[in-house]
N, CA, C and O atoms as a GROMACS GRO file, in nm:
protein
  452
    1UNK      N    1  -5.726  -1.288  -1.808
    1UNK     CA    2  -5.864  -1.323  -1.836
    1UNK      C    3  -5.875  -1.405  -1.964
    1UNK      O    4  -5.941  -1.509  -1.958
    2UNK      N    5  -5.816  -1.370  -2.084
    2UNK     CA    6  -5.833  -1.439  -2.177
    2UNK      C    7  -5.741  -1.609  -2.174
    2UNK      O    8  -5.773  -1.704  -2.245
    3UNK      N    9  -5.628  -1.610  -2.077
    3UNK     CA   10  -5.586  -1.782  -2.070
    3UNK      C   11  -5.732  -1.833  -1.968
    3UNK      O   12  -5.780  -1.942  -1.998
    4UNK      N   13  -5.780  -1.775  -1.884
    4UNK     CA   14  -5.923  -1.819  -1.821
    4UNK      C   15  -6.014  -1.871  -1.944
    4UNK      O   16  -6.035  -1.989  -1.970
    5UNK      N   17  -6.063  -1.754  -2.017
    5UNK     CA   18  -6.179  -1.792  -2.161
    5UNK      C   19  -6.138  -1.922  -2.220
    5UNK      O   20  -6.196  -2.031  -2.216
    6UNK      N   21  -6.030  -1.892  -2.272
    6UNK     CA   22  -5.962  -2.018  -2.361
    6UNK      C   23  -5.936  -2.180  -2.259
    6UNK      O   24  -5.978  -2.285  -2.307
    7UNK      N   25  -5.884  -2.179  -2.161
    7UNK     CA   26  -5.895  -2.258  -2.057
    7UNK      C   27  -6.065  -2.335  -2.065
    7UNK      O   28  -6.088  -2.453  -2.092
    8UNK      N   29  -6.146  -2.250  -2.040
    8UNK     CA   30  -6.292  -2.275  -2.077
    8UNK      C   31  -6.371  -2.348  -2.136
    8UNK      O   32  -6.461  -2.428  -2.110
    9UNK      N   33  -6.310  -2.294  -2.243
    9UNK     CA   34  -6.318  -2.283  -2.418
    9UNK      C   35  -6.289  -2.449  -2.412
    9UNK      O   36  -6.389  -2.521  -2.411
   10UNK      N   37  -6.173  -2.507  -2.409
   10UNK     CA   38  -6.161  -2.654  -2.438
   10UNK      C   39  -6.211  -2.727  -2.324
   10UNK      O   40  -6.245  -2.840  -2.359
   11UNK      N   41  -6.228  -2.705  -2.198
   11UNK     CA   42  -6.308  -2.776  -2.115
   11UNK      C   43  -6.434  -2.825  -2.172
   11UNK      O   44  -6.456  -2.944  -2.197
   12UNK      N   45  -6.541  -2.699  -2.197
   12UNK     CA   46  -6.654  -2.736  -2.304
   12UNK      C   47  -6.608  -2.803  -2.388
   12UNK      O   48  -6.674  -2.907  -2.388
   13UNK      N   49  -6.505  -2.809  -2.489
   13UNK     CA   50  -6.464  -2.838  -2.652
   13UNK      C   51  -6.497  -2.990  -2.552
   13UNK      O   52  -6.615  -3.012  -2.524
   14UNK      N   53  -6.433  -3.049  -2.522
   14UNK     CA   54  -6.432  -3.196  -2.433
   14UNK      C   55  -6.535  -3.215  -2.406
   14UNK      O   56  -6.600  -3.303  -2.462
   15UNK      N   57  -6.594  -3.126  -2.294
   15UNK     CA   58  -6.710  -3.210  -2.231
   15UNK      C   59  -6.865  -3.238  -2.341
   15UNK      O   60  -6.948  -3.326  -2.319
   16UNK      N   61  -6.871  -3.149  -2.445
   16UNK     CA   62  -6.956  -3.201  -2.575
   16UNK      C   63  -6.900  -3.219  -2.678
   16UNK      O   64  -6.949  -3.176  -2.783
   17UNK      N   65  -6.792  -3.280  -2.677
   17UNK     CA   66  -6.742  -3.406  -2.805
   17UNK      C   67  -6.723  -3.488  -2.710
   17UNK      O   68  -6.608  -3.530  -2.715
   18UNK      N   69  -6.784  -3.532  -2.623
   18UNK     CA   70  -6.794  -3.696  -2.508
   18UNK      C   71  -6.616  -3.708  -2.443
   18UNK      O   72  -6.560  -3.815  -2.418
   19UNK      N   73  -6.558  -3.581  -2.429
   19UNK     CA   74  -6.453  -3.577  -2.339
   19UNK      C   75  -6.326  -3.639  -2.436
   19UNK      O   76  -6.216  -3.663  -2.385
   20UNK      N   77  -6.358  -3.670  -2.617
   20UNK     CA   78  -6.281  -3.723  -2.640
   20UNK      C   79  -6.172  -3.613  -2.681
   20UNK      O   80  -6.189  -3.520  -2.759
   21UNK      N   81  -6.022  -3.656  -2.590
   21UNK     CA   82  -5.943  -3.542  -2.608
   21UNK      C   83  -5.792  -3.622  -2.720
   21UNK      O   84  -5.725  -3.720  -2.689
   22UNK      N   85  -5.783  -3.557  -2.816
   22UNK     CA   86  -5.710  -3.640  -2.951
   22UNK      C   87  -5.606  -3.638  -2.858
   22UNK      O   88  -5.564  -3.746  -2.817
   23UNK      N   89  -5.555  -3.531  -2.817
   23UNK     CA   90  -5.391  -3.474  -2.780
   23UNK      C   91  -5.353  -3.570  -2.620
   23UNK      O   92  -5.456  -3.613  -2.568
   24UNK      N   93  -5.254  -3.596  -2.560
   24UNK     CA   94  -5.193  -3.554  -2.490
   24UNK      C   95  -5.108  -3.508  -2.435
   24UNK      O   96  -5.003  -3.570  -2.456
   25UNK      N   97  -5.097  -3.406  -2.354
   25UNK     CA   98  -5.022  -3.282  -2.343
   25UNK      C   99  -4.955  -3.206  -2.465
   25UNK      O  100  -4.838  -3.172  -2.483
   26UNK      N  101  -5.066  -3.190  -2.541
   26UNK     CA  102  -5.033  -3.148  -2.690
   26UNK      C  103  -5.005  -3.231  -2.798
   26UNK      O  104  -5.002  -3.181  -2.910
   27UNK      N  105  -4.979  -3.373  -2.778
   27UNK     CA  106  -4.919  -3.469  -2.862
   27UNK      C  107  -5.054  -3.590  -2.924
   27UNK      O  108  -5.159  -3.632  -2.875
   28UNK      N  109  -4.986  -3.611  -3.044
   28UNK     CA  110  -5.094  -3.740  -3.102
   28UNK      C  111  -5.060  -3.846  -3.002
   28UNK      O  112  -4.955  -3.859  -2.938
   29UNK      N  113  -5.193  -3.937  -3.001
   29UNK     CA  114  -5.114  -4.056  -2.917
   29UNK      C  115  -5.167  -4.179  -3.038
   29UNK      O  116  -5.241  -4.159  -3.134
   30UNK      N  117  -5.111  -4.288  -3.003
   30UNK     CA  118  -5.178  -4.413  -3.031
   30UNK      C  119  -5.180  -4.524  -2.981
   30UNK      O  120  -5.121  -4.522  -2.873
   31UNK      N  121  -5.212  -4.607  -3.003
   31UNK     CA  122  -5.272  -4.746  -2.954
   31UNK      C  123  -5.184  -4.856  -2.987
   31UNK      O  124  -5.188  -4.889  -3.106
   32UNK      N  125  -5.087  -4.936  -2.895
   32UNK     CA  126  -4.987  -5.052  -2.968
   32UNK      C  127  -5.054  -5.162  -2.823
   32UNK      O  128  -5.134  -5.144  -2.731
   33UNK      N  129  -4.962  -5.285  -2.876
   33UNK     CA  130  -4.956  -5.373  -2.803
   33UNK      C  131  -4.861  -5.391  -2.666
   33UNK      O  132  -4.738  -5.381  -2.669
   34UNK      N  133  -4.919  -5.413  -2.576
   34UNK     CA  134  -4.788  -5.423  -2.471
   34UNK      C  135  -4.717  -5.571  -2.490
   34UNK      O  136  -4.773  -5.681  -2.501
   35UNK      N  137  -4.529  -5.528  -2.490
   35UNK     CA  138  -4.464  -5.619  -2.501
   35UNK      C  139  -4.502  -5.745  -2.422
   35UNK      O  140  -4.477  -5.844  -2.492
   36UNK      N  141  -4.536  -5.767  -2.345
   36UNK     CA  142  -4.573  -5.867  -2.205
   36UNK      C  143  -4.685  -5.949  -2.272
   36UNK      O  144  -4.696  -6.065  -2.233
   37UNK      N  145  -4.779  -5.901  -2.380
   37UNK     CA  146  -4.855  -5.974  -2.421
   37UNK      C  147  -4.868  -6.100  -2.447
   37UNK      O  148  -4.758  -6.135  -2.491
   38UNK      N  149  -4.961  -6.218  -2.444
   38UNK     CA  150  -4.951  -6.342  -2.436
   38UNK      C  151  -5.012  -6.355  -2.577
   38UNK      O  152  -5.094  -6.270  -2.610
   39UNK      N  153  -4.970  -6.476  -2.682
   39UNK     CA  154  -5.004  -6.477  -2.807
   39UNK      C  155  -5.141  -6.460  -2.810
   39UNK      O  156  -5.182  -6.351  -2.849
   40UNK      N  157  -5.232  -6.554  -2.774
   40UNK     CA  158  -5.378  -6.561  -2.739
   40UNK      C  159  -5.438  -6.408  -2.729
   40UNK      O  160  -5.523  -6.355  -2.801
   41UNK      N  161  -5.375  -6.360  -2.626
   41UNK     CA  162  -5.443  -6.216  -2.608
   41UNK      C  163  -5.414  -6.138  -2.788
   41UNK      O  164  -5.486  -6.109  -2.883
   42UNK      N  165  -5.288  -6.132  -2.759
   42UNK     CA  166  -5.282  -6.058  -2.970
   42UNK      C  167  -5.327  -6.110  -3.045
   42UNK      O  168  -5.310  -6.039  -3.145
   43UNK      N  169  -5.397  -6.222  -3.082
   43UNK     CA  170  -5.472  -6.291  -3.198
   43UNK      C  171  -5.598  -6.212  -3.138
   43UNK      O  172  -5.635  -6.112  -3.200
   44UNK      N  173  -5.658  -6.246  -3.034
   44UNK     CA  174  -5.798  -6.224  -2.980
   44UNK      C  175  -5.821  -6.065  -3.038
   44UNK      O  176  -5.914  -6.042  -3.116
   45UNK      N  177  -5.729  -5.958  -2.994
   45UNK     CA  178  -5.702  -5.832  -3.030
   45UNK      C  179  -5.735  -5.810  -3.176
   45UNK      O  180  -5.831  -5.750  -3.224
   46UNK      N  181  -5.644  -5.866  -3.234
   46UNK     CA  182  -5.639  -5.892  -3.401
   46UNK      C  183  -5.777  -5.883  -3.450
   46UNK      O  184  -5.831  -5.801  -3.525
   47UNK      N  185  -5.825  -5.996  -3.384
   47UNK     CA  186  -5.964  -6.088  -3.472
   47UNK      C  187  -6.072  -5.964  -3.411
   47UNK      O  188  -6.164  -5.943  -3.490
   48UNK      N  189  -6.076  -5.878  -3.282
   48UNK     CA  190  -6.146  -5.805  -3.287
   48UNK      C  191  -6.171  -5.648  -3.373
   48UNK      O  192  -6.258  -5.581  -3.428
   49UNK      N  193  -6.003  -5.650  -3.332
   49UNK     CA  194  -6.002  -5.494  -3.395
   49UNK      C  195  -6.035  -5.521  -3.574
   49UNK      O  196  -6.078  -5.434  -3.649
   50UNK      N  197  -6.007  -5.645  -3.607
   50UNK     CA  198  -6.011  -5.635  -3.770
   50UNK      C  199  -6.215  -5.673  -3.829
   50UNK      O  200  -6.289  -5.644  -3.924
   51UNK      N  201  -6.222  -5.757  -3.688
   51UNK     CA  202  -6.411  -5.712  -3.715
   51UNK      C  203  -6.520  -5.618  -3.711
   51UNK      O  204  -6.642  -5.626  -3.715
   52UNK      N  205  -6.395  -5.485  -3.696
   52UNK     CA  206  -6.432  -5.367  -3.657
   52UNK      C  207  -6.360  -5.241  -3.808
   52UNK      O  208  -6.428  -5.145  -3.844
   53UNK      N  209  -6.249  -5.266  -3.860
   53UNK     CA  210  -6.186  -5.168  -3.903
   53UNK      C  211  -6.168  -5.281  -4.004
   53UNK      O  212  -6.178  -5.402  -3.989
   54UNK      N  213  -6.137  -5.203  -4.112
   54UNK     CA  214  -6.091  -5.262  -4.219
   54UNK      C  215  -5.923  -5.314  -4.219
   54UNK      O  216  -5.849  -5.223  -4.256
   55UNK      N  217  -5.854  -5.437  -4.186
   55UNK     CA  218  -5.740  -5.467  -4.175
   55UNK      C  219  -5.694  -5.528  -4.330
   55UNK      O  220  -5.649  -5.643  -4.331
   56UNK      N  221  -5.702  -5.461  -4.444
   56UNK     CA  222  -5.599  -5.519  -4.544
   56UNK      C  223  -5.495  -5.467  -4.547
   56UNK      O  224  -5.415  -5.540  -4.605
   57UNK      N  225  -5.439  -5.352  -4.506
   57UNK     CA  226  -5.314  -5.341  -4.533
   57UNK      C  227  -5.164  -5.436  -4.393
   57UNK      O  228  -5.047  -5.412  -4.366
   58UNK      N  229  -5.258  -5.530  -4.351
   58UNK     CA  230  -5.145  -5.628  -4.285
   58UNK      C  231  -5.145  -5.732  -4.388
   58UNK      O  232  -5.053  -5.814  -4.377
   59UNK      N  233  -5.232  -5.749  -4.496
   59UNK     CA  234  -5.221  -5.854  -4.550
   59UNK      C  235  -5.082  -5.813  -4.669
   59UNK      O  236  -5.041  -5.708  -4.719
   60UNK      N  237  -5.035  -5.978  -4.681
   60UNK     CA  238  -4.853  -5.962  -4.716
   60UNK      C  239  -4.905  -5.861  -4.857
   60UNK      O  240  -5.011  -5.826  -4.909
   61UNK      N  241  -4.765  -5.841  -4.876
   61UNK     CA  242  -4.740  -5.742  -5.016
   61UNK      C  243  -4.802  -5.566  -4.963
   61UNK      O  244  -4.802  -5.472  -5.042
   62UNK      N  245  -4.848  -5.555  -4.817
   62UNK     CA  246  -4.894  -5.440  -4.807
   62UNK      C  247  -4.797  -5.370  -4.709
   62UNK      O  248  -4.713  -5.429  -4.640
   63UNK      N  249  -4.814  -5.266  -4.712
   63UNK     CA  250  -4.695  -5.222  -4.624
   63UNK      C  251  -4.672  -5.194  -4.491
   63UNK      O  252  -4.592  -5.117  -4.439
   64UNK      N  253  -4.761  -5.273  -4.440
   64UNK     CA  254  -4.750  -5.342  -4.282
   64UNK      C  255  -4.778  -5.438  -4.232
   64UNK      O  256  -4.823  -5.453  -4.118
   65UNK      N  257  -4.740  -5.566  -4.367
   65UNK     CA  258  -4.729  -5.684  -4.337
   65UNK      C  259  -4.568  -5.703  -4.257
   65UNK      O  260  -4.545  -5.777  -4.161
   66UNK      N  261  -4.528  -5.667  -4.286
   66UNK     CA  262  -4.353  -5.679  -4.239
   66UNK      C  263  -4.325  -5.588  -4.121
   66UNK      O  264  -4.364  -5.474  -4.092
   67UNK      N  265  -4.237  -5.682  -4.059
   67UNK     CA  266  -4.252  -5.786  -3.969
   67UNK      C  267  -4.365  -5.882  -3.987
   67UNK      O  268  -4.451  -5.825  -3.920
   68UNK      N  269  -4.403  -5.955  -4.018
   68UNK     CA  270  -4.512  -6.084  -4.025
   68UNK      C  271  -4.508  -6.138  -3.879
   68UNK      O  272  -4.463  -6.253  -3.880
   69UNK      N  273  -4.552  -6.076  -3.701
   69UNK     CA  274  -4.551  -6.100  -3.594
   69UNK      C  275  -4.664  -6.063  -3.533
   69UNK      O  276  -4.705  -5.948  -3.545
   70UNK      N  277  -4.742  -6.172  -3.445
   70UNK     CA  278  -4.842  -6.119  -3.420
   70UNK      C  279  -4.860  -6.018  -3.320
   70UNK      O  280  -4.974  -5.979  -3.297
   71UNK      N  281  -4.764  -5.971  -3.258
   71UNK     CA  282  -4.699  -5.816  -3.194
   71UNK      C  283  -4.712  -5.730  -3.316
   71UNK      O  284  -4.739  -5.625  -3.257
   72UNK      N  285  -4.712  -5.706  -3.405
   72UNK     CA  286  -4.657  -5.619  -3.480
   72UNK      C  287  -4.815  -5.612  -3.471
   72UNK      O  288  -4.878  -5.544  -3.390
   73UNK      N  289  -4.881  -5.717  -3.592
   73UNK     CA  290  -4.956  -5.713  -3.678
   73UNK      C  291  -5.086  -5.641  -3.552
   73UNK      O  292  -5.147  -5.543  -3.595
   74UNK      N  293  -5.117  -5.681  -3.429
   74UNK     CA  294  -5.220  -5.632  -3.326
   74UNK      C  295  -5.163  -5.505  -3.290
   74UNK      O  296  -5.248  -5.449  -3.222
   75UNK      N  297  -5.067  -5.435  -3.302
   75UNK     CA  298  -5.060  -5.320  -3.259
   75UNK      C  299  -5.122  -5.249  -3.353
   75UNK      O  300  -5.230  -5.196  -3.327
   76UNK      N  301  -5.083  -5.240  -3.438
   76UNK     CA  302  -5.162  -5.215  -3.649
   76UNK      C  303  -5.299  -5.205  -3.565
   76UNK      O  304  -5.346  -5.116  -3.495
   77UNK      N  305  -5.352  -5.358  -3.610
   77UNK     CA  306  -5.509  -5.329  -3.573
   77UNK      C  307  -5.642  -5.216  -3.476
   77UNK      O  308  -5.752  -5.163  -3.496
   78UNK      N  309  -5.494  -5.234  -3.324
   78UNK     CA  310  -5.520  -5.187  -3.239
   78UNK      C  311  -5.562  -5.026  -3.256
   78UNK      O  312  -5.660  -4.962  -3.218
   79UNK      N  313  -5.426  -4.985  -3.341
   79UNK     CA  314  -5.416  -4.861  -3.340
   79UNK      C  315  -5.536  -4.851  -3.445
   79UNK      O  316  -5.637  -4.798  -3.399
   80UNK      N  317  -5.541  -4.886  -3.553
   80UNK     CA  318  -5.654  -4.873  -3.616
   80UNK      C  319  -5.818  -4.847  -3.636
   80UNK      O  320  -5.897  -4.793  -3.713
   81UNK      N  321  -5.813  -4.918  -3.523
   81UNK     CA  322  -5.966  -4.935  -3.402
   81UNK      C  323  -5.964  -4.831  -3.301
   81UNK      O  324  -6.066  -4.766  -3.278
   82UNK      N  325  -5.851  -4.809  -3.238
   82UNK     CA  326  -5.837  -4.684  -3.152
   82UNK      C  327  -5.823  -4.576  -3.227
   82UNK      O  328  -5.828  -4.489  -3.140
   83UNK      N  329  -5.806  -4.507  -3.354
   83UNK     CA  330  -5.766  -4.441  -3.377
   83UNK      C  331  -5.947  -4.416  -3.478
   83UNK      O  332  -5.998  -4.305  -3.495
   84UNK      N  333  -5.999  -4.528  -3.521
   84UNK     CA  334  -6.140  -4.517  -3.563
   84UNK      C  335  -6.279  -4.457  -3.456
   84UNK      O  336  -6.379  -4.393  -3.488
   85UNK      N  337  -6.238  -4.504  -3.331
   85UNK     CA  338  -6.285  -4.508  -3.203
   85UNK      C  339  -6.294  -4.372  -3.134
   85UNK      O  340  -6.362  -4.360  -3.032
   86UNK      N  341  -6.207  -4.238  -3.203
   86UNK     CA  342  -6.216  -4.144  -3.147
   86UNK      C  343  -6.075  -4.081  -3.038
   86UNK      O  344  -6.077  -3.990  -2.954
   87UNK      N  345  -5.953  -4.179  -3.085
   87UNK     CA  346  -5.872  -4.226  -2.948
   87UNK      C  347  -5.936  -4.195  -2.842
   87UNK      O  348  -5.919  -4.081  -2.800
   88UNK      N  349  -6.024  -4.285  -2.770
   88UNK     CA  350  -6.095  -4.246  -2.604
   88UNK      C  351  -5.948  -4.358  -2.577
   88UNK      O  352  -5.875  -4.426  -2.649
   89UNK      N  353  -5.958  -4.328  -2.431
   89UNK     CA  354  -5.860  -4.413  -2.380
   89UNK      C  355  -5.928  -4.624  -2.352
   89UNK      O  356  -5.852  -4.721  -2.350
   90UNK      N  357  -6.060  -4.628  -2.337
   90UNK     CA  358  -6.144  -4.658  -2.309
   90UNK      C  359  -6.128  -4.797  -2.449
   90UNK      O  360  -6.126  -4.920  -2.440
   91UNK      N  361  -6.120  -4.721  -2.545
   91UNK     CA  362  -6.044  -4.764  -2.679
   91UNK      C  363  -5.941  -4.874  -2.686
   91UNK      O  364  -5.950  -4.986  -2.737
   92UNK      N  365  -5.820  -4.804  -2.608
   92UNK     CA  366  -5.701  -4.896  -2.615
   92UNK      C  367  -5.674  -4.988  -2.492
   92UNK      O  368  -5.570  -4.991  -2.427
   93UNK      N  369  -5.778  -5.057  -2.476
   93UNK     CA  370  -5.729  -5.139  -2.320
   93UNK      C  371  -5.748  -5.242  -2.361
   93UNK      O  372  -5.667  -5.309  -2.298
   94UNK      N  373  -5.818  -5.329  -2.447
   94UNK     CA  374  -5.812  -5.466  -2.468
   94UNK      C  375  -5.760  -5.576  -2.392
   94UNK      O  376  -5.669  -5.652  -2.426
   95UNK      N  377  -5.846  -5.577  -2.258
   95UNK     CA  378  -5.860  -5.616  -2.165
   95UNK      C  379  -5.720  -5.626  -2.115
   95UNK      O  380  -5.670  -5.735  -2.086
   96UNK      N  381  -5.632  -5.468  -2.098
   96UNK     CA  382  -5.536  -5.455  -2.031
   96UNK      C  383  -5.384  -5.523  -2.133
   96UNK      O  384  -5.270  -5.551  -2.096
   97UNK      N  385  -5.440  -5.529  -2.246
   97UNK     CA  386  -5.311  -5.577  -2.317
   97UNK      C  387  -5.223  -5.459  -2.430
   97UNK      O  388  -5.152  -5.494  -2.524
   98UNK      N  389  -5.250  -5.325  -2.392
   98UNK     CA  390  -5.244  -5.234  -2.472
   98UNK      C  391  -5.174  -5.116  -2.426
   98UNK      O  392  -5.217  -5.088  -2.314
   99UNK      N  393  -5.092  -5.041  -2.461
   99UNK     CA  394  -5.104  -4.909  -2.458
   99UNK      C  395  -5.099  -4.769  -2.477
   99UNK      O  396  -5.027  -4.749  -2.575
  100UNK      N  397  -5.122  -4.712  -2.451
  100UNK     CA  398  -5.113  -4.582  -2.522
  100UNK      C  399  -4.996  -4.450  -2.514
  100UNK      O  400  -4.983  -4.368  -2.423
  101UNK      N  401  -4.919  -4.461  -2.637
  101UNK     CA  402  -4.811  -4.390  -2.675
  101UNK      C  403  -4.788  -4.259  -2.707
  101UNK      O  404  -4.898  -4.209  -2.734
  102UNK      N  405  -4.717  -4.193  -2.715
  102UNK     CA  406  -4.712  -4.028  -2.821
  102UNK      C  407  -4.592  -4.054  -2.888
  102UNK      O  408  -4.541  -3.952  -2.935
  103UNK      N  409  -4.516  -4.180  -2.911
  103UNK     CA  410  -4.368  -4.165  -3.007
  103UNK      C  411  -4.452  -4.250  -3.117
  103UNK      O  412  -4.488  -4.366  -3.099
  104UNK      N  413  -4.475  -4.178  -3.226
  104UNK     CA  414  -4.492  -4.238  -3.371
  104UNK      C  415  -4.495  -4.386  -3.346
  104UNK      O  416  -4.463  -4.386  -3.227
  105UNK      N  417  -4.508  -4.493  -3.372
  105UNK     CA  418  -4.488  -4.633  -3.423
  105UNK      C  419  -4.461  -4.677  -3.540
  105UNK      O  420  -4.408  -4.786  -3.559
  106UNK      N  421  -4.504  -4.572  -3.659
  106UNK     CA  422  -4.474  -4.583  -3.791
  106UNK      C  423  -4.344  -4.667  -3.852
  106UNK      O  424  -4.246  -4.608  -3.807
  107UNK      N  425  -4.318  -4.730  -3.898
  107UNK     CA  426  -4.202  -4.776  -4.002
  107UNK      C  427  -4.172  -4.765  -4.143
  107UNK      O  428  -4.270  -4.782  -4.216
  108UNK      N  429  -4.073  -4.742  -4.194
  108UNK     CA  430  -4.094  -4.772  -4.353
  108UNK      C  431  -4.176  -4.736  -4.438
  108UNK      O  432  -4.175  -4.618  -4.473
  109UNK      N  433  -4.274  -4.831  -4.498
  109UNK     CA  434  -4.412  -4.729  -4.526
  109UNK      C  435  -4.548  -4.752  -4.470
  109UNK      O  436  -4.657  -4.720  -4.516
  110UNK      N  437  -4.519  -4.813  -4.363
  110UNK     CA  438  -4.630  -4.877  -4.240
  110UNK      C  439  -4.624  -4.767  -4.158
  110UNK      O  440  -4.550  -4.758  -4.060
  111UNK      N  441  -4.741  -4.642  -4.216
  111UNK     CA  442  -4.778  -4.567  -4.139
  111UNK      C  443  -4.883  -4.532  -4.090
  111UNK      O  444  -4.984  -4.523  -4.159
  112UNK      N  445  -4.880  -4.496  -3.916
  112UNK     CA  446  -4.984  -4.573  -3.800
  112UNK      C  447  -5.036  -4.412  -3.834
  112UNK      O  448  -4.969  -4.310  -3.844
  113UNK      N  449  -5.204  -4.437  -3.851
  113UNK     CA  450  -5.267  -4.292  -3.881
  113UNK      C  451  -5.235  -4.199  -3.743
  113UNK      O  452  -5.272  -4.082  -3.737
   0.00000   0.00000   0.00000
């Protein structure tokens, strides 16, 4: 009875915080770029997610300027915006150029919240 309550318990927890669920299957996720991406689409990404979230730490001397690639630098953003956004999945699709992970992305001291 009580894995029933608790079972419950986060169904509600979801369905009034707008279903946004942080975890999946227990794990953080986040928001990168898919390799396949076409430059155009990762600038477009970029220029949105950074009119949305504050993007200085891609700017150089910060510690996720490096790699200086616009793969790198839109996954950053992405995750940034998705990760401001509530991670909904809804979040990381950027018109299908995105997706959503549970292995860290972090590097060095470029760490993805």
């Amino acid at each position: 009875m009580a894995k029933v309550a608790a079972l419950l318990f986060l169904l509600l927890l979801s369905f009034t915080s707008g279903g946004n669920l942080i975890m999946v299957n227990g794990q953080k996720t986040w928001c990168v770029a898919k390799p396949s991406s076409d430059q155009a689409s990762l600038l477009a990404n970029i220029n949105y997610a950074c009119a949305q979230v504050d993007c200085r730490i891609l700017q150089r001397g910060c510690p996720c300027h490096s790699p200086d690639s616009l793969i790198n630098h839109a996954s950053i953003a992405m995750n940034m915006y998705y990760q401001s956004k509530g991670r909904n999945h809804w979040n990381c699709d950027f018109r299908n150029s995105a997706l959503i992970v549970t292995t860290d992305p972090s590097y060095s001291n470029c760490i993805y919240a």
